[in-house]
HTML snippet that shows the backbone in 3Dmol.js (N, CA, C, O; Angstrom):
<script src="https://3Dmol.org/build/3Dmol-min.js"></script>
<div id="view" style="width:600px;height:400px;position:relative"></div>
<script>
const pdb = `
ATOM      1  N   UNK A   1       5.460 -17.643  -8.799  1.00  0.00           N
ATOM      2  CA  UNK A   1       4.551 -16.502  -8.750  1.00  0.00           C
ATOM      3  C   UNK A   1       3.175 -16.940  -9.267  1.00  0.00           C
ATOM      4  O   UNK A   1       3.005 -17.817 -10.114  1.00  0.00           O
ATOM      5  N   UNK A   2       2.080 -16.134  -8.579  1.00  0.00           N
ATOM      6  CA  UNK A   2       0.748 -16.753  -9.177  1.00  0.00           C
ATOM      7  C   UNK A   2       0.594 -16.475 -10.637  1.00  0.00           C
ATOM      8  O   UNK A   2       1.681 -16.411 -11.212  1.00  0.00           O
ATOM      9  N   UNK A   3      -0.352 -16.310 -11.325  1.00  0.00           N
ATOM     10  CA  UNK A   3      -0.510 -16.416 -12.750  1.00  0.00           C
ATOM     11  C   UNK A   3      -1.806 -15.534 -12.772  1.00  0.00           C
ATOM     12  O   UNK A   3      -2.260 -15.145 -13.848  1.00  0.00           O
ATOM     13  N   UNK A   4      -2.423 -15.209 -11.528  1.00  0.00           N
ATOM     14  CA  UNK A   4      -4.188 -14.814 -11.814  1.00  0.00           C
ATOM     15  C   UNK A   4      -4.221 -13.156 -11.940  1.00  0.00           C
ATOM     16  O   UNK A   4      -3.563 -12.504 -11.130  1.00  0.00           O
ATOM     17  N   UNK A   5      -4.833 -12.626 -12.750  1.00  0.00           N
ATOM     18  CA  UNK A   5      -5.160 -11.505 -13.389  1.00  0.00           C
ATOM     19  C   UNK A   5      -6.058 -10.770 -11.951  1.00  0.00           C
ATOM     20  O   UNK A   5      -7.001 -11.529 -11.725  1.00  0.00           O
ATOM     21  N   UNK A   6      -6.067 -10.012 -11.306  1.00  0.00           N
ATOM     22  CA  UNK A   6      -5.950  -9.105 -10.548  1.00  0.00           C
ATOM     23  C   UNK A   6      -6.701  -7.700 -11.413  1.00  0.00           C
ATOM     24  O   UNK A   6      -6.018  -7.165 -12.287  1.00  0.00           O
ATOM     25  N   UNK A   7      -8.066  -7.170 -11.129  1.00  0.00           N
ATOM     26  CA  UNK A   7      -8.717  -6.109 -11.475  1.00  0.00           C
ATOM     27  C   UNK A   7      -9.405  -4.890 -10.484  1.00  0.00           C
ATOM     28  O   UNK A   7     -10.328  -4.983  -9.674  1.00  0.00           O
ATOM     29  N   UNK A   8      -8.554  -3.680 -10.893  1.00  0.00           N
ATOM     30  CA  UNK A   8      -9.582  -2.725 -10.059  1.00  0.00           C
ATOM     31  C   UNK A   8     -10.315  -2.385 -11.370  1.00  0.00           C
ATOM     32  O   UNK A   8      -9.877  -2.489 -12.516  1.00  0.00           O
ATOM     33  N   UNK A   9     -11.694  -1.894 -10.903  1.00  0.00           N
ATOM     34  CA  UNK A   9     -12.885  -1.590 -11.515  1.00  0.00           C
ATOM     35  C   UNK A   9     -13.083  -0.108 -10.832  1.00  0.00           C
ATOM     36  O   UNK A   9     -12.976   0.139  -9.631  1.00  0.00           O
ATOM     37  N   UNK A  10     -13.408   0.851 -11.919  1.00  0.00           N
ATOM     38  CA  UNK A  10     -13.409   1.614 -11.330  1.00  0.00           C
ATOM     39  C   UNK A  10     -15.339   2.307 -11.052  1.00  0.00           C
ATOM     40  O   UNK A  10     -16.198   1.913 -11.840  1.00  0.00           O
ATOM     41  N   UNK A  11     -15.659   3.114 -10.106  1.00  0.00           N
ATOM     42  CA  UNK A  11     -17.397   3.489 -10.098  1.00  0.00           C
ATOM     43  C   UNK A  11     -17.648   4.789 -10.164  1.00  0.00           C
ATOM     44  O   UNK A  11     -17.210   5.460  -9.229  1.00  0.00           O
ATOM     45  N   UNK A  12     -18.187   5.294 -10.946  1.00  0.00           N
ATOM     46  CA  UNK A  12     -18.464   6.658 -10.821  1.00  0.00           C
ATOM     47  C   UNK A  12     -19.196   7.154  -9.496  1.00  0.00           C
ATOM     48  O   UNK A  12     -18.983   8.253  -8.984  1.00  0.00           O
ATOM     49  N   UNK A  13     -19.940   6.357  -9.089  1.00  0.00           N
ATOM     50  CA  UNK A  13     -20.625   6.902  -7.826  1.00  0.00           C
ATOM     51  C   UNK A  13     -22.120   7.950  -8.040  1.00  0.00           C
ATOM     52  O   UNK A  13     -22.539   8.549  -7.050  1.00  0.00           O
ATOM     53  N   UNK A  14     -22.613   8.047  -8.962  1.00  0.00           N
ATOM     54  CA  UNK A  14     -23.396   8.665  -8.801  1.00  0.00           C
ATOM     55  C   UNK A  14     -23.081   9.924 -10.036  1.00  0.00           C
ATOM     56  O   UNK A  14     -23.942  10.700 -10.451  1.00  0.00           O
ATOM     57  N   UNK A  15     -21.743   9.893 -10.447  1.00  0.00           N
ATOM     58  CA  UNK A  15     -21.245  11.245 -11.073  1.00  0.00           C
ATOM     59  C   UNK A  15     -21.498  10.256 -12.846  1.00  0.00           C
ATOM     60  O   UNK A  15     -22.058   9.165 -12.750  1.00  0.00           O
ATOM     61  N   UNK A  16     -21.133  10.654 -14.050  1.00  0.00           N
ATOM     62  CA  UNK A  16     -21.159  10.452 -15.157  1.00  0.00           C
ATOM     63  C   UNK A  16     -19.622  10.511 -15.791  1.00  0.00           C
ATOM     64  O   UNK A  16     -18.681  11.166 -15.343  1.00  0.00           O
ATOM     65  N   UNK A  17     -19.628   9.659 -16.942  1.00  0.00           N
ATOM     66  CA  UNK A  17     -18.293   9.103 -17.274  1.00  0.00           C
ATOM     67  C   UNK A  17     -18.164   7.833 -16.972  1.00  0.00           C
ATOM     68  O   UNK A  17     -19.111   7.275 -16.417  1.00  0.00           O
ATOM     69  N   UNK A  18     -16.980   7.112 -17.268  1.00  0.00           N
ATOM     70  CA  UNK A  18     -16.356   6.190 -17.305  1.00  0.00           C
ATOM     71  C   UNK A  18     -14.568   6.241 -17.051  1.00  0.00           C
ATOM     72  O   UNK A  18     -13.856   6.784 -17.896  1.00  0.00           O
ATOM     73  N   UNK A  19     -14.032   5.667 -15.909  1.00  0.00           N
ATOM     74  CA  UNK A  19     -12.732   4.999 -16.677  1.00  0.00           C
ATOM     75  C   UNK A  19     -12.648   3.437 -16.711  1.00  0.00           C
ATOM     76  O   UNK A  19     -13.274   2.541 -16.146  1.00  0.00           O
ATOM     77  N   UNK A  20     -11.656   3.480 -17.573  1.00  0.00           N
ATOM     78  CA  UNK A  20     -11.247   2.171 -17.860  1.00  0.00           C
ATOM     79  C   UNK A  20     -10.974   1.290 -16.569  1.00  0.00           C
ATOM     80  O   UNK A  20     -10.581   1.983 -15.631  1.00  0.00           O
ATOM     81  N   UNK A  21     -11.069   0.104 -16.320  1.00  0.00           N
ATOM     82  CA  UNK A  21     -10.822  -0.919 -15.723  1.00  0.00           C
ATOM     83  C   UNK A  21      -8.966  -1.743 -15.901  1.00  0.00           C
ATOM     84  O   UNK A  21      -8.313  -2.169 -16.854  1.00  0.00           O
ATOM     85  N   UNK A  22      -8.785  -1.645 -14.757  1.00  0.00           N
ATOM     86  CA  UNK A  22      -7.153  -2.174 -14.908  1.00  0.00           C
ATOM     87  C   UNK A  22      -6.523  -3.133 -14.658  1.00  0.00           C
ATOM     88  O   UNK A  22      -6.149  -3.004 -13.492  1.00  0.00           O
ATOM     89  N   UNK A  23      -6.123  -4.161 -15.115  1.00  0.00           N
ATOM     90  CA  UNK A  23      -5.740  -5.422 -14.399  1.00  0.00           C
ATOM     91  C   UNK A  23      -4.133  -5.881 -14.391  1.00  0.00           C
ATOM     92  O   UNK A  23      -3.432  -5.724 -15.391  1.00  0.00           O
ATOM     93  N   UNK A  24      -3.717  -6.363 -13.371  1.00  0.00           N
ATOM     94  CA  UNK A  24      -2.602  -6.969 -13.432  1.00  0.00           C
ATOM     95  C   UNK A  24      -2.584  -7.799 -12.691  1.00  0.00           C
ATOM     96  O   UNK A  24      -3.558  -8.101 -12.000  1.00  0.00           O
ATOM     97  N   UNK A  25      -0.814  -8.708 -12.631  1.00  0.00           N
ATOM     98  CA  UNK A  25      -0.747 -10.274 -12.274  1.00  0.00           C
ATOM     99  C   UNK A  25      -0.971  -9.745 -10.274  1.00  0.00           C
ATOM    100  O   UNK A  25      -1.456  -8.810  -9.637  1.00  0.00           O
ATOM    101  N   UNK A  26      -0.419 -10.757 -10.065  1.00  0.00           N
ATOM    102  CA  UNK A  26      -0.244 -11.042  -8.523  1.00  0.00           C
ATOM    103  C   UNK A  26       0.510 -10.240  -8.221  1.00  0.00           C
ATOM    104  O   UNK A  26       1.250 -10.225  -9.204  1.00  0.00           O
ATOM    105  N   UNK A  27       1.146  -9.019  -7.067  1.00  0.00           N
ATOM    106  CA  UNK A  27       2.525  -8.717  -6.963  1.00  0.00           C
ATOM    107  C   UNK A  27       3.047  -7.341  -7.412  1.00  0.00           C
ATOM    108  O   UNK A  27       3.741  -6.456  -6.912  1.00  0.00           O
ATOM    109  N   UNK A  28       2.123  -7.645  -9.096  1.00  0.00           N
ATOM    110  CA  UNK A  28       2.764  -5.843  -9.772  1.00  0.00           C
ATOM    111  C   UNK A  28       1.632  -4.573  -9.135  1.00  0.00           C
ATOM    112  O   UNK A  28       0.569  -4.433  -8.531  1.00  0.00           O
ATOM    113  N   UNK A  29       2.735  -3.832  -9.768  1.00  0.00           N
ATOM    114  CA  UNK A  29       2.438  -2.881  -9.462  1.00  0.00           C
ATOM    115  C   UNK A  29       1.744  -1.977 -10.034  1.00  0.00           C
ATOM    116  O   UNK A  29       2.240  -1.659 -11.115  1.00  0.00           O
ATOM    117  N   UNK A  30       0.418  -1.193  -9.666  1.00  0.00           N
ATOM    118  CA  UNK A  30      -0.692  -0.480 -10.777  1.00  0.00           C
ATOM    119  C   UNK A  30      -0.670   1.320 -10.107  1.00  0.00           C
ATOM    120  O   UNK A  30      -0.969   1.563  -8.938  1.00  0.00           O
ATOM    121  N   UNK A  31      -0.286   2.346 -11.057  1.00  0.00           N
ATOM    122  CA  UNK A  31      -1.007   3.382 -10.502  1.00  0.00           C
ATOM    123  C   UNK A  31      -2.493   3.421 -10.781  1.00  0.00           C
ATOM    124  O   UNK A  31      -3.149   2.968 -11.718  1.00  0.00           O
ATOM    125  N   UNK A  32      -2.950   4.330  -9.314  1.00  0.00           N
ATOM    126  CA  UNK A  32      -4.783   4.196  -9.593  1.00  0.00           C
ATOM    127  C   UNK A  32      -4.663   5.416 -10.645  1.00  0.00           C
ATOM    128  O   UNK A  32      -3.804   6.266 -10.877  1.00  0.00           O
ATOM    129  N   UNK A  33      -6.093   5.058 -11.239  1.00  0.00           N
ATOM    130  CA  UNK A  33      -6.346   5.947 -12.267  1.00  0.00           C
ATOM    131  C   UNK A  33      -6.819   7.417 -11.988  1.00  0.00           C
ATOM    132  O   UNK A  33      -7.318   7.601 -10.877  1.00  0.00           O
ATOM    133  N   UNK A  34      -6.751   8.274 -12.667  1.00  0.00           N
ATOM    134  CA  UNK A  34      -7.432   9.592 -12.695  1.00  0.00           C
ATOM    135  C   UNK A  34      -8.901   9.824 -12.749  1.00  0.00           C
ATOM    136  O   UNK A  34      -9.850   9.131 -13.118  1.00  0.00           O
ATOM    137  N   UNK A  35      -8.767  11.185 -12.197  1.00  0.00           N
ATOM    138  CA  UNK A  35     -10.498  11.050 -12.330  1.00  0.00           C
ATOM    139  C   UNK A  35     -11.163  11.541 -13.651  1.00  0.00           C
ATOM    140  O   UNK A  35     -12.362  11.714 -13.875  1.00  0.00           O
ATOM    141  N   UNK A  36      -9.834  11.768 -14.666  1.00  0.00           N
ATOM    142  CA  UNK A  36     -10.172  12.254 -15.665  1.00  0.00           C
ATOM    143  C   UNK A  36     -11.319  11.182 -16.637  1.00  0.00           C
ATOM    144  O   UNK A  36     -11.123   9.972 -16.750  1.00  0.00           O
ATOM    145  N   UNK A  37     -12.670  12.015 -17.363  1.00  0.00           N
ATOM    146  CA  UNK A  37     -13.457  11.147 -17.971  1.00  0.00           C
ATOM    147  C   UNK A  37     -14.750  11.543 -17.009  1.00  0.00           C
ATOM    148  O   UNK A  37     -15.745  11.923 -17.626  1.00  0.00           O
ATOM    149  N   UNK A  38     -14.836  11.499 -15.662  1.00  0.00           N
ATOM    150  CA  UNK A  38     -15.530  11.353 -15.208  1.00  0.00           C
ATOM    151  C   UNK A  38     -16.045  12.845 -14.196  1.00  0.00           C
ATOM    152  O   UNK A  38     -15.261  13.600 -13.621  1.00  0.00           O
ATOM    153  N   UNK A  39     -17.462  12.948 -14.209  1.00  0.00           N
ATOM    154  CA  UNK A  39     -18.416  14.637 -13.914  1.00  0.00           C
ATOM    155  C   UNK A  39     -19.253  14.412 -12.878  1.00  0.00           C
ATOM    156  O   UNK A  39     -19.755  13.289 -12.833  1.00  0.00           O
ATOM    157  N   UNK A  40     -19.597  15.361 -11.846  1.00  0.00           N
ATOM    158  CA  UNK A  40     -20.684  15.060 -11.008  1.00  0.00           C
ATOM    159  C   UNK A  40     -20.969  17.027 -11.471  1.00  0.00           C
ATOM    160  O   UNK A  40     -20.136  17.933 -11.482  1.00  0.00           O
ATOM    161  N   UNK A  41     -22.631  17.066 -11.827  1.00  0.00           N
ATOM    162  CA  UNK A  41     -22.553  18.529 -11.837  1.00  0.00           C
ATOM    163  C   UNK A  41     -22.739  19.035 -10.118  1.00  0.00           C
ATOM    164  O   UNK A  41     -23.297  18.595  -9.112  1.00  0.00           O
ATOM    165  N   UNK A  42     -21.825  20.335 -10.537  1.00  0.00           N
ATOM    166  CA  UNK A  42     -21.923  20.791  -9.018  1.00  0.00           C
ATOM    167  C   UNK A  42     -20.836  20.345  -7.793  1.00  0.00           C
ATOM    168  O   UNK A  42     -20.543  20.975  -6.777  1.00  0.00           O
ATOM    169  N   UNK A  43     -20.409  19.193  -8.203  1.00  0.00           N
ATOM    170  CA  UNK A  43     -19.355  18.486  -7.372  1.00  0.00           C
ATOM    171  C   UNK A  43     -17.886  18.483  -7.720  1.00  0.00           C
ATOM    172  O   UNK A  43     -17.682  18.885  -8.865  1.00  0.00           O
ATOM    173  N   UNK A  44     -16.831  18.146  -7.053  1.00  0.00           N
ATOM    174  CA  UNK A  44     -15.380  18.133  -7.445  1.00  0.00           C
ATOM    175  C   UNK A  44     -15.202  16.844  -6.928  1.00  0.00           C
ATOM    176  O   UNK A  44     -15.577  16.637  -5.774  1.00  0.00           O
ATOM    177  N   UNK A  45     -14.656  15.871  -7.632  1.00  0.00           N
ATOM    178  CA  UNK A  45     -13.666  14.697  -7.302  1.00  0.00           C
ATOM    179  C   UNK A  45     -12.906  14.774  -6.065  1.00  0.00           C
ATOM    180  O   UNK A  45     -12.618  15.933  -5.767  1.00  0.00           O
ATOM    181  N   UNK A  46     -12.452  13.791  -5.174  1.00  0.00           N
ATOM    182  CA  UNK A  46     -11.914  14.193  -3.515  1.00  0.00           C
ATOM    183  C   UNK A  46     -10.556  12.978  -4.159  1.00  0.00           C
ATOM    184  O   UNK A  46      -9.363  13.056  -4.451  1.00  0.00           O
ATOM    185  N   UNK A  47     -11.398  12.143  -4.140  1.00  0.00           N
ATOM    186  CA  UNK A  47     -10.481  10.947  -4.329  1.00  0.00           C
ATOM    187  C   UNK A  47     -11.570   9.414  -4.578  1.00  0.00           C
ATOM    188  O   UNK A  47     -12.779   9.286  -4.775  1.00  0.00           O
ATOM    189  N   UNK A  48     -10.361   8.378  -4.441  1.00  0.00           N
ATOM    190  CA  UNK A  48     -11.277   6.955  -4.973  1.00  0.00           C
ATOM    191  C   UNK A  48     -11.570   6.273  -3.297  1.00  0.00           C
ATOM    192  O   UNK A  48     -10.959   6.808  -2.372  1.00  0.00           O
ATOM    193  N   UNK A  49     -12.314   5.347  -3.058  1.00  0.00           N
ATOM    194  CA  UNK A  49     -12.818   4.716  -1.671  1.00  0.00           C
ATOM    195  C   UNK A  49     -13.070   3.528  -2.270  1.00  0.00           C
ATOM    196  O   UNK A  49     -13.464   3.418  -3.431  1.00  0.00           O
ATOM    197  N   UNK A  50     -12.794   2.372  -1.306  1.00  0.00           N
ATOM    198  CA  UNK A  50     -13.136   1.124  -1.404  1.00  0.00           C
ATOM    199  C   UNK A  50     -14.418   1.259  -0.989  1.00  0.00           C
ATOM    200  O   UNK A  50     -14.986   0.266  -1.444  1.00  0.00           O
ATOM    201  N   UNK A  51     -15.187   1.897  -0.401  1.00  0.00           N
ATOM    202  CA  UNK A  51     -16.673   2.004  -0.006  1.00  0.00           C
ATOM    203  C   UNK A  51     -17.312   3.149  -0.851  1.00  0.00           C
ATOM    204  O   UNK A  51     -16.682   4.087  -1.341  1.00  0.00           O
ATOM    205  N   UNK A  52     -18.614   2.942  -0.947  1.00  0.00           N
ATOM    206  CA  UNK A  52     -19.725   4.223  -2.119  1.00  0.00           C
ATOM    207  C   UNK A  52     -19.330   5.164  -1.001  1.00  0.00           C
ATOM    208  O   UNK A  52     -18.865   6.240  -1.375  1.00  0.00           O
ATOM    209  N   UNK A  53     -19.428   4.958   0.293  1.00  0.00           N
ATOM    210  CA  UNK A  53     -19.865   6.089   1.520  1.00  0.00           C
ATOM    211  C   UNK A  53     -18.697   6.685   1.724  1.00  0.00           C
ATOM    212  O   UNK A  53     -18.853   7.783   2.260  1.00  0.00           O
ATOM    213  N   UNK A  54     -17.512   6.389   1.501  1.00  0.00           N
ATOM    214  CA  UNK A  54     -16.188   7.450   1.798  1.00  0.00           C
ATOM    215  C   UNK A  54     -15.811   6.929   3.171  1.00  0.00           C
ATOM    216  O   UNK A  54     -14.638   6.990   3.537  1.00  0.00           O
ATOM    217  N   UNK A  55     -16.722   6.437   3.917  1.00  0.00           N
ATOM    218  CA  UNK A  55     -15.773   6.570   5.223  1.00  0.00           C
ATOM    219  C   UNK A  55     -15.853   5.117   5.489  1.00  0.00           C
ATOM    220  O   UNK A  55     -16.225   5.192   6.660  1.00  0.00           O
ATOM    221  N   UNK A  56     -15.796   4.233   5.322  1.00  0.00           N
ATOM    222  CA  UNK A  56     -15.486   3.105   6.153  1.00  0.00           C
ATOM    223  C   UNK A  56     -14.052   2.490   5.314  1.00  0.00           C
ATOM    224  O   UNK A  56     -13.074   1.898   5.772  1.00  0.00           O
ATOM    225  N   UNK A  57     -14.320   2.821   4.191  1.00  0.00           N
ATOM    226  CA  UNK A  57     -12.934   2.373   3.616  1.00  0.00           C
ATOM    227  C   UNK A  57     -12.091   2.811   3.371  1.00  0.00           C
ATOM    228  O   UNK A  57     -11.706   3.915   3.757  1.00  0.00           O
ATOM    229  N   UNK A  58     -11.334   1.779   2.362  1.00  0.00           N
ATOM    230  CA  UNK A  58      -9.572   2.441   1.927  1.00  0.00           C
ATOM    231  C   UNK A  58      -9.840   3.529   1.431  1.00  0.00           C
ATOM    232  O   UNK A  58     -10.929   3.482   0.860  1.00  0.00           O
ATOM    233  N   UNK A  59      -9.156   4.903   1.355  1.00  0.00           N
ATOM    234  CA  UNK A  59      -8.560   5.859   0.651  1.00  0.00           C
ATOM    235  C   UNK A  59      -7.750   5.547  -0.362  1.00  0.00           C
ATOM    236  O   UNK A  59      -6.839   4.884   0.134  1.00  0.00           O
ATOM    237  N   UNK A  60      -7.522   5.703  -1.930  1.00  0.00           N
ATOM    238  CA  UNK A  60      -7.074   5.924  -2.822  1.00  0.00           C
ATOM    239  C   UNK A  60      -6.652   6.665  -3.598  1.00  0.00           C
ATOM    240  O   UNK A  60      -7.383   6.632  -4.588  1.00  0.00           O
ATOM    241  N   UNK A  61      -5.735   7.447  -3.737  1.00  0.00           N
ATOM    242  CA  UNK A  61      -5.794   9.550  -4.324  1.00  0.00           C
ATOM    243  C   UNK A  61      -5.246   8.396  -6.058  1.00  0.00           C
ATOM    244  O   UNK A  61      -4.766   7.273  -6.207  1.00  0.00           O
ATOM    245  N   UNK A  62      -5.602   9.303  -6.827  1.00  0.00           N
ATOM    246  CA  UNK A  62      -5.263   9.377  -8.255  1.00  0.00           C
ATOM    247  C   UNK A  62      -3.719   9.084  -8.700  1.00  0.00           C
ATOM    248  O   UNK A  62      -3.115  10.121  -8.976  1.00  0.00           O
ATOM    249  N   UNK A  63      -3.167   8.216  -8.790  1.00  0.00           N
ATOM    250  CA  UNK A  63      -1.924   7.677  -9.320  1.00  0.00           C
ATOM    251  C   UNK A  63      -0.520   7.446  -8.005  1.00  0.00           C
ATOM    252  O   UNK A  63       0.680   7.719  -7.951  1.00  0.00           O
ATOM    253  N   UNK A  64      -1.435   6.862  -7.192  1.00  0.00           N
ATOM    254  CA  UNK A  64      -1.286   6.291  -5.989  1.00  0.00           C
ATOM    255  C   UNK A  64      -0.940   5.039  -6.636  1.00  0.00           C
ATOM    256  O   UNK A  64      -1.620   4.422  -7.456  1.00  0.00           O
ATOM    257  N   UNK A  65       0.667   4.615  -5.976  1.00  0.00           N
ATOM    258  CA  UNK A  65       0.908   2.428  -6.225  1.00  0.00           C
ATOM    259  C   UNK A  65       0.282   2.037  -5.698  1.00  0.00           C
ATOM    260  O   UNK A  65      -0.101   2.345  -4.569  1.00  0.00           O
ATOM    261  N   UNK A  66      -0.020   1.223  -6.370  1.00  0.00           N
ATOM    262  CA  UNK A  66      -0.811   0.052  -5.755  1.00  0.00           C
ATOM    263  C   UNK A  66      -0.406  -1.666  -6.041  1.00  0.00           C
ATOM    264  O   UNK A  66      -0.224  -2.105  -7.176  1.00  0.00           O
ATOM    265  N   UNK A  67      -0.308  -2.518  -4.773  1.00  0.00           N
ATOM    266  CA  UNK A  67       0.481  -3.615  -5.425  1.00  0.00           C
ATOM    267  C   UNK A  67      -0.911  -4.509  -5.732  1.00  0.00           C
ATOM    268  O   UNK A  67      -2.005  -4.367  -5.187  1.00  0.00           O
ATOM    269  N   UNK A  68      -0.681  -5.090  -6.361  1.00  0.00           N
ATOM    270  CA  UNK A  68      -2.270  -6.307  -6.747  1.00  0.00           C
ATOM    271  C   UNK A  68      -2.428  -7.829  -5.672  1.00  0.00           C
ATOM    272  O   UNK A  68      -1.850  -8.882  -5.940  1.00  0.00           O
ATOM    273  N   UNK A  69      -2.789  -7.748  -5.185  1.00  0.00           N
ATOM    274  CA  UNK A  69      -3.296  -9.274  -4.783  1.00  0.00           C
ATOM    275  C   UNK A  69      -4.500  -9.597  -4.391  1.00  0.00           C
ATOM    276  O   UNK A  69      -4.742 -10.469  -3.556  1.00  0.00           O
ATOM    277  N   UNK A  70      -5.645  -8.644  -5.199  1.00  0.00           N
ATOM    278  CA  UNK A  70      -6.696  -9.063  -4.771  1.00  0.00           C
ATOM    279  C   UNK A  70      -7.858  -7.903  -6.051  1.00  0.00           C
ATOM    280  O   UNK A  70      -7.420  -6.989  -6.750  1.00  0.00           O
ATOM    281  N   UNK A  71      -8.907  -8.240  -5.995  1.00  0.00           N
ATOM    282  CA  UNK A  71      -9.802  -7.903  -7.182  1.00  0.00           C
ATOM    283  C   UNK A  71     -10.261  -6.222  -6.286  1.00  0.00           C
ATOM    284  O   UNK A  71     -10.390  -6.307  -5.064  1.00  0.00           O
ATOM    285  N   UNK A  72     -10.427  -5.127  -6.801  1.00  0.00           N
ATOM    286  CA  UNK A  72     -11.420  -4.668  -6.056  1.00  0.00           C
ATOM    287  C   UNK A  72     -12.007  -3.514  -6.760  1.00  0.00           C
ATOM    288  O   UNK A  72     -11.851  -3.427  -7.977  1.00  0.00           O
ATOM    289  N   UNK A  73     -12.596  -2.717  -6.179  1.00  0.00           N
ATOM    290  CA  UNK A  73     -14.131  -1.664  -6.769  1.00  0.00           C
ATOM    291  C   UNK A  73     -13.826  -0.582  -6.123  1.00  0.00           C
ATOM    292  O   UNK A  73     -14.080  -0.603  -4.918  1.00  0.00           O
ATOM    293  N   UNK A  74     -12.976   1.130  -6.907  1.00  0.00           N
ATOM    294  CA  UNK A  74     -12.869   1.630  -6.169  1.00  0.00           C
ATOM    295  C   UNK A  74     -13.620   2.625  -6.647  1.00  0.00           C
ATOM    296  O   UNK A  74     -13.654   3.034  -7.808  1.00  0.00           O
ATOM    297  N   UNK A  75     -14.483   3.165  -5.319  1.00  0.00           N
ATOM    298  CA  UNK A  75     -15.794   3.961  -6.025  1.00  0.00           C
ATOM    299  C   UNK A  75     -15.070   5.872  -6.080  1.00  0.00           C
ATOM    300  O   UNK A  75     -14.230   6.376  -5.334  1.00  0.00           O
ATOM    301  N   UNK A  76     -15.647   6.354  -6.985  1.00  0.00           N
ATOM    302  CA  UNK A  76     -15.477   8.357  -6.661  1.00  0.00           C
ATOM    303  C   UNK A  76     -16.222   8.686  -6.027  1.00  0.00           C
ATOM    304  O   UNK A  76     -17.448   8.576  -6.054  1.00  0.00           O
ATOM    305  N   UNK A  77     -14.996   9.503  -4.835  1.00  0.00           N
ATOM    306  CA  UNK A  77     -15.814  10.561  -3.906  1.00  0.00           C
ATOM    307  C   UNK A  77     -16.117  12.011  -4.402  1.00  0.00           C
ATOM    308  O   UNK A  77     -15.661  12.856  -5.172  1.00  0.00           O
ATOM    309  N   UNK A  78     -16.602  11.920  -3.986  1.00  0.00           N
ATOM    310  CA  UNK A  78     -17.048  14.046  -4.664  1.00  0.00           C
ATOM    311  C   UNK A  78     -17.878  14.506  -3.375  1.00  0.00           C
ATOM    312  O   UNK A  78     -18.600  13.922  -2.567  1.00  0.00           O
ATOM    313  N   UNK A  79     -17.392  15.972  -3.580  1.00  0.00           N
ATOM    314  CA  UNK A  79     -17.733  16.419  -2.384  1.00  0.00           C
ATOM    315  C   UNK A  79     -18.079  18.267  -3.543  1.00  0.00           C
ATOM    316  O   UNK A  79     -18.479  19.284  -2.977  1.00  0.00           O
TER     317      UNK A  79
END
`;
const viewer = $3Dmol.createViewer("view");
viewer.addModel(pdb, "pdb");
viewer.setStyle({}, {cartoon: {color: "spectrum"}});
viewer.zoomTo();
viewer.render();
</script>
């Protein structure tokens, strides 16, 4: 099995807050995080996107598995 540490990062997008950043090995398994922590005034959380723009990328909903084999940036949608 590989050995390399595997990170989603998470982006507010424009909204305020922070969550934490999550890492694991090759293989395991991560739920995505909540949108808890994080505010857009005026807006509601939709879900997480591998893209800022919502539509060209992956979809991610909030404590969704996820297996690791690769680093990535999943930004908040708000609508």
């Amino acid at each position: 099995m590989i050995a390399t540490d595997f990170t989603i990062t998470y982006n507010a997008n424009g909204g305020s807050g922070t969550v934490a950043s999550q890492s694991a090995k090759w293989g395991d398994n991560l739920d995505i995080a909540t949108s808890s922590g994080l505010s857009y005034s005026g807006k509601t959380f939709k879900e997480w996107n591998t893209k800022a723009d919502g539509v060209d990328g992956a979809r991610y909903m909030p404590n969704q598995h996820k297996t690791m084999w690769e680093n990535m940036t999943l930004y908040a949608i708000w609508e």
